[in-house]
Structure formats: structure tokens, C-alpha cells
C-alpha positions in Angstrom: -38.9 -53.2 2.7 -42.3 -52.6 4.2 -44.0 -49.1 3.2 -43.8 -47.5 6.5 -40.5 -48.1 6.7 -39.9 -46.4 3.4 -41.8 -43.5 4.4 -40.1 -43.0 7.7 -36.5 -43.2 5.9 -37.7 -40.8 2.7 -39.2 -38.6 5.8 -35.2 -39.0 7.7 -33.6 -38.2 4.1 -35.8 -35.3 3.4 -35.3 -33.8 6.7 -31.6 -34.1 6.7 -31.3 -32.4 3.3 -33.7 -29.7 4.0 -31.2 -28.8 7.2 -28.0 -28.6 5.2 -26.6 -26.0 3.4 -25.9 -26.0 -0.2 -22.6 -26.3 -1.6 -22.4 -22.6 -2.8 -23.4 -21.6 1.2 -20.4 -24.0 2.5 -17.7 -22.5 0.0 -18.6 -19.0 1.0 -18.2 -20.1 5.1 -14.6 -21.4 4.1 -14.1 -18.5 1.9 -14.7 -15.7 3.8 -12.7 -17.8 6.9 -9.8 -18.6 4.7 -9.8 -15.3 2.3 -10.2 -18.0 -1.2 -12.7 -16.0 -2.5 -14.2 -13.1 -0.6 -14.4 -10.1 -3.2 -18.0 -9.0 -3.6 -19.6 -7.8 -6.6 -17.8 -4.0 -7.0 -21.9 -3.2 -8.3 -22.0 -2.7 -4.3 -20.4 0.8 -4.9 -21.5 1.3 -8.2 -21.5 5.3 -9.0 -19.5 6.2 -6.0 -15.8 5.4 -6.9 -13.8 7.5 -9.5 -10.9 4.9 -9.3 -10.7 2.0 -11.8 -9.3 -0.2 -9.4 -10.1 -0.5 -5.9 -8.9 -3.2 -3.4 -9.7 -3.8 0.7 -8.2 -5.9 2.8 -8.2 -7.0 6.6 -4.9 -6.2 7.6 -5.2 -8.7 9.8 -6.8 -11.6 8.4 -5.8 -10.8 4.9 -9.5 -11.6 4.0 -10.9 -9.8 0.9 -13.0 -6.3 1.9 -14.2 -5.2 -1.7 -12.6 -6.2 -5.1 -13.0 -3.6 -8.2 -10.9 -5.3 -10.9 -8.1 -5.7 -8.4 -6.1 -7.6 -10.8 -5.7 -5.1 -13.2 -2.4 -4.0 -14.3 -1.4 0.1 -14.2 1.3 2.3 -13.4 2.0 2.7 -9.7 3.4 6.3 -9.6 4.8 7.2 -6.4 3.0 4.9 -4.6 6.1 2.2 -5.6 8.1 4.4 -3.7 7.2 2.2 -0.2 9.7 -0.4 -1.7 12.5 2.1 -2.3 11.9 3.1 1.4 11.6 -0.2 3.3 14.8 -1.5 0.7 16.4 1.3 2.5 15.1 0.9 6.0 16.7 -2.9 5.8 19.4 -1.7 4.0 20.8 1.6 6.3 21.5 2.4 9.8 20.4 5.8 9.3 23.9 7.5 9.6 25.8 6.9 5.9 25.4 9.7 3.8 24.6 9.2 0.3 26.0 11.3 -2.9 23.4 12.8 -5.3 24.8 12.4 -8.8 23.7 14.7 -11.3 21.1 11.7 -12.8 19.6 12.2 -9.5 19.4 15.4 -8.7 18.0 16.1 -12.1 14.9 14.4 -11.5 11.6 16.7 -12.3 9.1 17.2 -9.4 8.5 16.1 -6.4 11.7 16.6 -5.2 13.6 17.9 -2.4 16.4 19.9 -4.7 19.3 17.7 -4.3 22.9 19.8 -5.3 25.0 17.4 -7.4 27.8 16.1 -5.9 26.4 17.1 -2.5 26.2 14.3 0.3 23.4 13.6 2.0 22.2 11.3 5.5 20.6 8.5 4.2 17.7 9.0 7.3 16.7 12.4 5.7 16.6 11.3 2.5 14.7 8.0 3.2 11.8 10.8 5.0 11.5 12.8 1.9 10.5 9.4 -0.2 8.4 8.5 2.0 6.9 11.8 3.3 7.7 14.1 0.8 7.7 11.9 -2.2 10.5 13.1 -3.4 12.2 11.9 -7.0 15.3 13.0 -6.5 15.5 11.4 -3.5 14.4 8.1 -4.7 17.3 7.6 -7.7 20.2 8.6 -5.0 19.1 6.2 -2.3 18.6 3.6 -5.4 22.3 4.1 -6.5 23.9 4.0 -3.6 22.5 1.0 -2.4 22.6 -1.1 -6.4 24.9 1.3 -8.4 22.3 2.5 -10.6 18.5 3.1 -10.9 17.7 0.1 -13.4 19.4 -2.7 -10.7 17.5 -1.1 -8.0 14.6 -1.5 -10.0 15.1 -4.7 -10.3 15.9 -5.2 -6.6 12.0 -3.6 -6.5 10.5 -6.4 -8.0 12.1 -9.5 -6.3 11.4 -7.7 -3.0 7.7 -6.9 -3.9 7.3 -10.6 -4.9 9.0 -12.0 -1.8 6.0 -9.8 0.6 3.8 -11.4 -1.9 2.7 -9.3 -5.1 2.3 -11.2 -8.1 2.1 -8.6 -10.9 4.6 -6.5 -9.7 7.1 -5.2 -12.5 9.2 -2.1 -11.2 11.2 -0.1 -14.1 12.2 2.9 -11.8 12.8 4.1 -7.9 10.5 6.7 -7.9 7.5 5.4 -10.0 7.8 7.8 -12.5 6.3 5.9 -16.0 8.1 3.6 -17.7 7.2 0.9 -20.3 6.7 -2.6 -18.8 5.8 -0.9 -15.4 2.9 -2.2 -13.5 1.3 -3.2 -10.3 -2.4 -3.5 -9.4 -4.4 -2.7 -6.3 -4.3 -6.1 -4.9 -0.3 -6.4 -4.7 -0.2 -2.6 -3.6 -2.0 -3.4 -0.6 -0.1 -6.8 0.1 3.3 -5.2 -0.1 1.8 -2.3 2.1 0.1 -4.5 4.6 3.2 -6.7 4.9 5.7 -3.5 5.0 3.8 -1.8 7.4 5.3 -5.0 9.9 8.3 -3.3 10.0 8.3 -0.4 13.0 10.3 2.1 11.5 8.8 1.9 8.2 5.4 2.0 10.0 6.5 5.0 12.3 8.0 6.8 9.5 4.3 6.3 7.7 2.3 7.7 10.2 4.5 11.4 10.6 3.1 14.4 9.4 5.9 16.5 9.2 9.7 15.6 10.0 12.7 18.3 10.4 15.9 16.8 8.7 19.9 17.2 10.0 19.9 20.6 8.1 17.1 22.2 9.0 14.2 21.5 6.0 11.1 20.6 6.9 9.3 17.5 5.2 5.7 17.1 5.0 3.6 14.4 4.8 1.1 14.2 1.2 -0.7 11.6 2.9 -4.2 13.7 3.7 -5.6 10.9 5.4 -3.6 11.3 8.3 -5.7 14.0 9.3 -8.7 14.1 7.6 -9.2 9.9 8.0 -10.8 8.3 10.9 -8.1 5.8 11.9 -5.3 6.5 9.1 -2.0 5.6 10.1 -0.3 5.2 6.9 -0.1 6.0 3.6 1.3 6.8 0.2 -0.1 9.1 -2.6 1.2 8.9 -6.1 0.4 10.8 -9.3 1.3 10.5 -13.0 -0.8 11.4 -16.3 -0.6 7.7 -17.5 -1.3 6.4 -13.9 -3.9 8.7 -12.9 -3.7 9.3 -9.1 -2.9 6.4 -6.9 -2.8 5.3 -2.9 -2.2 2.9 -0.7 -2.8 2.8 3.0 -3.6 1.3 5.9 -6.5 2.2 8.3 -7.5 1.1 12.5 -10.5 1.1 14.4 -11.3 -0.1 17.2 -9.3 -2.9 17.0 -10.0 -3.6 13.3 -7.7 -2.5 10.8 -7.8 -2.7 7.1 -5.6 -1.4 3.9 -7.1 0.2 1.2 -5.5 0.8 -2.2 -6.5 2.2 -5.4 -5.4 3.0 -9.0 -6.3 5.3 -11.4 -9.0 8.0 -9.5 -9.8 10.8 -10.9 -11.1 12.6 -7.2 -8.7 9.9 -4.7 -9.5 11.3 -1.4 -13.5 10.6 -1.9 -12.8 7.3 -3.0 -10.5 6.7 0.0 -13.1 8.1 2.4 -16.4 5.9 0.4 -13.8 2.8 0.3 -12.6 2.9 4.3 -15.5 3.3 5.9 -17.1 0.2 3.7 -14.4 -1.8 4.3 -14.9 -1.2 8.4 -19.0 -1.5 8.0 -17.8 -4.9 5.8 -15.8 -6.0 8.8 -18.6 -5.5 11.2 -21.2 -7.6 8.8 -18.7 -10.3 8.9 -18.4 -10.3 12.3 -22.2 -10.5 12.9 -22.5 -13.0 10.3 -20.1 -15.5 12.0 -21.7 -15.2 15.6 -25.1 -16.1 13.7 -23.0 -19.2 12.3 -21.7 -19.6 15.7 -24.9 -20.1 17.2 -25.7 -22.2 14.2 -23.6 -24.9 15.0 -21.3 -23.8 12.4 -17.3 -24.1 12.8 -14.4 -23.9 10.5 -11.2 -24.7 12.1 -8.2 -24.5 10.4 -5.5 -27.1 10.1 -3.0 -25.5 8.5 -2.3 -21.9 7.9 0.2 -19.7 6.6 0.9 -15.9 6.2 -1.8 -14.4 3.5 1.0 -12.8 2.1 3.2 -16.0 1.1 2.6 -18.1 -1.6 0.5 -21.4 -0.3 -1.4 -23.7 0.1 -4.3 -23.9 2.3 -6.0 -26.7 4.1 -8.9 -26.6 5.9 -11.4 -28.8 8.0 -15.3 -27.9 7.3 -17.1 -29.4 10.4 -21.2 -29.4 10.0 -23.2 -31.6 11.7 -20.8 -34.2 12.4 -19.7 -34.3 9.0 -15.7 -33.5 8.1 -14.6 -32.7 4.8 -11.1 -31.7 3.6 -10.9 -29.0 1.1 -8.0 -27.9 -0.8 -7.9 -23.6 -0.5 
């Protein structure tokens, strides 16, 4: 081959690597599309979080907002009590009335004071778990609906892993600690994200205060709903061994994005640092793939399931011309 055309194809090589991106750019464009890996190094909020596990997610998208050692394992406290009440949402019309057995009413704080023996409506006592947060509550719904607190548990678990948790063990209705009890901030928010579908269980969330059929009043412990930008959901939780616990969900501006946490020591600072860097995340996102855009970048999908499910994802990575299938 003669020299200058040698040079002219080493010059046409050269210049065609030096405008492609490297491998590690191309996985993070498919990442952050597909939500494979999007957590960020938790260093990002390093000395302003109390929690020691912290998860944020696009509600919509299901894409990864921050990571802090989402994965790991810790007792739920009260914040397992948004199974009990979506269980009982899809379980109830709202009308049956539900005995408290002595079990139940027996249950230590928070609790609504259920008599033994007394009936109750199944409506008010689904609002004090998920308002009120309210033991007692919890243990009589659970036994009326699986005969007893230990099958309802179990009822917790298959329900959290069919909305897509994956370390989800449930030992009790209320979240009160038990051995072999766990979640972690990643299936918190899943199971919240996905439960919040659901508009009674969603409209239920976002009350502040509820009067029931004999005249108590139930208040919502979820703080954020008024002193959060965009809070329209939530559940506290709080136990020595589980330190105190959220999960929630959060819109602006037609964003929205759940947060959820384990083990704070101050939880409503680390719910206000975590929301608003999960929205200013969103918005960096968003900027970064109009730059990509105008790039000549695309990543189209070819086929996609709920982020919640368990799946497989395929997708097509489109640069330059160039197509290559990649297994998510």
C-alpha cells in the first residue's frame, strides 16, 4: 500500500477514535437511561446525612437519585406498616368492622387504645396505621384478614416482593422488632413508589388529620406534609434497634421522586438535605441529556418493563451509525 495512503487511513482511524466515547462514557448513557447503574458516590453528601442508609429514586423513571449503602439490611419500624395498609386497602370495602382481641389491643405505643372485644370499621382503623401509626391497629386488621399476626406477616413479605423488594423479610404487622426482620432503603422506596399507584392508598397518604365514625381525631406523623416542598406522602417509623426510619414520595414541577432512609439519628434534616438533591439531581440529568441530544446521542429502548418487576432489559445504543445490543 503506498505511504500516503497509509497516512490518510491512520489520519481516518485516529480521527474516528478520537470522536468516540469510551466504553465507561457509553455504559453510563445506557445507565442513567435504563436505571442499571445510576447510584453516585454517597461521598457527594458526605457530613450531611445522619442516616446509615439513604436511597432516591425517580418515581417515575425508577432511575437511581443517590445510593448510601441502599442494600443494607435493618429493621423497618413503622415504616412496614404501608404493606399492612395497602394489604387492607385491596383487601376491604371500608364498611366490615374488625374485633380487637386482647393480643391486639395490648400492643405498647403508638396506638389508638383499642377496648378488647370491641368492634371496630375497618376504614378507621386502616387511617390510624397509616396516619396515626398505630400498633394496635396494625395486629387487629392483620388478624382479621390472615387469623393471626405471624400469617399476615407472611402475607407482608410475598406482597413486598410481588411490588419488587428483594430483601424484604416481615416478622410482624406493625414493625415492631423482631429477629429475622429486615428491609433496606432501596425496597422501602420500591414498595412505596409502587403503592403509592393505588389512589386510595395515595389519598389516604397525603391527609393530615382524618375524623373517624366515632368521633377521634387521627393525625398524620408525617412532618413533611407540611414542612416539605412537594411532600405528598409518607411514613415515619421508630424503634431503638431500627433507629428512626422514612419513606416517602415527593413532586415538583412535574418531577417527582421517593426518598427513603434507615437508621437517622436527626430524620427530618436528612429528608430535607436528601429531597432537594434528588430534585437538583433530576435537573442535572435533564441538562445532561439535552447536551447528549444535541450531540447526536440517542438511546432508544426496545424493550422495557415496569422498574419495579423483576426483568430483563434490552436496549439499542445508537452512535454514529453504529448499533450495539446490550443486555441491562
Amino acid at each position: 500500500m503506498p505511504k500516503q495512503a497509509k497516512a490518510k487511513k491512520k489520519q481516518y482511524k485516529k480521527a474516528r477514535t478520537a470522536k468516540r466515547p469510551s466504553v465507561q462514557e457509553l455504559k453510563r448513557k445506557v445507565a442513567e437511561q435504563y436505571n442499571v447503574v445510576a447510584a453516585e458516590v454517597p461521598t457527594e453528601l458526605q457530613g450531611k446525612l445522619t442516616c446509615r442508609s439513604a436511597y432516591v429514586m425517580d418515581a417515575k423513571t425508577g432511575k437511581v437519585l443517590y445510593d448510601l449503602s441502599a442494600d443494607r439490611p435493618g429493621q423497618p419500624a413503622s415504616t412496614i406498616k404501608v404493606l399492612t395498609g395497602l394489604i387492607a386497602i385491596e383487601s376491604f370495602t371500608g364498611n366490615e368492622m374488625v374485633r380487637a382481641s386482647a393480643y391486639a389491643a395490648n400492643m405498647p405505643a403508638s396506638k389508638i387504645y383499642l377496648r378488647k372485644g370491641a368492634s371496630y370499621q375497618a376504614s378507621d382503623l386502616i387511617n390510624a396505621v397509616l396516619l396515626a401509626s398505630a400498633n394496635d391497629a396494625s395486629v387487629a386488621l392483620a388478624e382479621k384478614l390472615a387469623g393471626s399476626e405471624q400469617a399476615f406477616a407472611r402475607l407482608m413479605t410475598k406482597k413486598a416482593e410481588a411490588l419488587g423488594a428483594q430483601n424484604t423479610i416481615c416478622k410482624s404487622a406493625n414493625g415492631l422488632t423482631r429477629p429475622g426482620q429486615q428491609t433496606t432503603a432501596r425496597d422501602l422506596a420500591t414498595v412505596f413508589n409502587r403503592a403509592m399507584r393505588n389512589p386510595e392508598f395515595a389519598e389516604r397518604m397525603s391527609t393530615l388529620k382524618v375524623h373517624t365514625s366515632d368521633g377521634k381525631v387521627l393525625r398524620s406523623h408525617n412532618k413533611a406534609l407540611w414542612t416539605v416542598d412537594g411532600a405528598v406522602g409518607g411514613k415515619t417509623g421508630y424503634t431503638a434497634a431500627a433507629g428512626k426510619t422514612y419513606v416517602g414520595k415527593f413532586q415538583r414541577d412535574g418531577q417527582a421522586i421517593v426518598v427513603a432512609l434507615l437508621g437517622s439519628a436527626s430524620m427530618w434534616n436528612d429528608i430535607a438535605t436528601l429531597v432537594e438533591h434528588g430534585f437538583s439531581k433530576q435537573e442535572m440529568i435533564a441538562s445532561r441529556h439535552d447536551g447528549d441530544a444535541v450531540a447526536g446521542v440517542q438511546v432508544s429502548q426496545v424493550s422495557r418493563q415496569d422498574p419495579g418487576e423483576k426483568h430483563v432489559d434490552y436496549a439499542m445504543l445508537t452512535l454514529s451509525g453504529q448499533k450495539k445490543k446490550i443486555k441491562m
